[in-house]
N, C-alpha and C positions, 0 to 999 in steps of 0.2 A: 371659257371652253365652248359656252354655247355658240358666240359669235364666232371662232372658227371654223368652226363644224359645220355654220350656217352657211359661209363664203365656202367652205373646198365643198359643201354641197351642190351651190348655185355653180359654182367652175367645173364641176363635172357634167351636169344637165346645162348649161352652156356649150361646151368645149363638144358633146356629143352631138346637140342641135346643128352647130355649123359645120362639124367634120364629118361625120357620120351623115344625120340624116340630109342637109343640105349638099354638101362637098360629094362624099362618096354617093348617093343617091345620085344627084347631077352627071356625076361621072361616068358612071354606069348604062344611064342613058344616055349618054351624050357617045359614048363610043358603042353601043348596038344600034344607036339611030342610025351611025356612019356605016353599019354592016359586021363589026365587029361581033364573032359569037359571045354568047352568055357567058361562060366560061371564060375565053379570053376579055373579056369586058368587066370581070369579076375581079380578074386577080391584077390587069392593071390598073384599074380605079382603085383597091386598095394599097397598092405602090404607091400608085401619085399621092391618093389622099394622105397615108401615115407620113410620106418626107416632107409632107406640107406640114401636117399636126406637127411634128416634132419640131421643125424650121423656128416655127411659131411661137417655141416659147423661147429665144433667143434673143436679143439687141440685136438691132440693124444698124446698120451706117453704109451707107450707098451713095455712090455716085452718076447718075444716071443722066450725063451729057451737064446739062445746068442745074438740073436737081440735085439738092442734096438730101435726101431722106436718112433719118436717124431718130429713132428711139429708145427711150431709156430706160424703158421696162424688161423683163425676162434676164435670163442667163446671160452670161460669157460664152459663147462657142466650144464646146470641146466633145471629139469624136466620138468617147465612150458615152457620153450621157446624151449625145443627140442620137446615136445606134440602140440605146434602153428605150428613147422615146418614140422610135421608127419602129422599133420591136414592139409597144406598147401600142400605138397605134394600129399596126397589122390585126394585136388582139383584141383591141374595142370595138376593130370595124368585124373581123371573124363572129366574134358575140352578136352585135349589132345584127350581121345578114341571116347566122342561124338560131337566134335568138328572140329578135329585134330589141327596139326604140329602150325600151323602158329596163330591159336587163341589163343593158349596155349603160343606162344612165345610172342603175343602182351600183351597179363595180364598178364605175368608173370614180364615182364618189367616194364610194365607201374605199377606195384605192386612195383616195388623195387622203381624205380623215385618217385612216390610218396611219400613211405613211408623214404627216405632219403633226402628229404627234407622238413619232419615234424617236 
C-alpha cells in the first residue's frame, strides 16, 4: 500500500513539474512575449498544455520520414478517456494559475491515490 501511494505521489508532483510549472508557465510567456494579451495567453497555454498532458499518457507509434518512434508505456488511444484527461488537465492547470505549485501538486496526487485504489 505504501509503495503505491509513494509512486502516484511522486507521478503527481512529477506530472505538475513539467506540465504546469515548466510547460504551461513556458507557454504563457512565450506567447505574451510575442504580444499576445494576458488573457489570451492564459487560456491558450492551457489548451496547448492539457492536449499535450493527456497525449502523454498514451503509446506512440509514429512514423516520421525514416524514423520510427514507438513506445510501450501508457494507454491504448481512446476518445473518451483522452477527452477525461484534457478535461483534467484544463483543471490542474486552472488550480495551478489560481492556486499555484503546491495545490496543484497535492490534488493532483491525492487524484491519482485515490482513484488507484478504487
Amino acid at each position: 500500500f505504501l509503495g503505491r501511494a509513494i509512486a502516484f505521489f511522486g507521478a503527481g508532483i512529477y506530472e505538475e513539474l513539467l506540465f504546469r510549472l515548466i510547460l504551461l508557465s513556458a507557454l504563457v510567456a512565450g506567447f505574451h512575449r510575442i504580444g499576445v494579451t494576458p488573457k489570451v495567453s492564459c487560456v491558450t497555454a492551457v489548451t496547448l498544455s492539457s492536449l499535450i498532458f493527456a497525449a502523454a499518457h498514451y503509446q506512440l507509434d509514429l512514423n516520421l520520414g525514416t524514423w520510427h518512434i514507438a513506445t510501450s508505456f501508457g494507454d491504448t488511444f481512446q476518445w473518451t478517456s483522452f477527452m477525461f484527461r484534457y478535461s483534467a488537465g484544463i483543471f490542474f492547470s486552472v488550480v495551478f494559475l489560481f492556486r499555484g505549485f503546491g495545490i496543484a501538486v497535492g490534488s493532483h496526487a491525492l487524484y491519482d491515490i485515490f482513484v488507484s485504489f478504487l
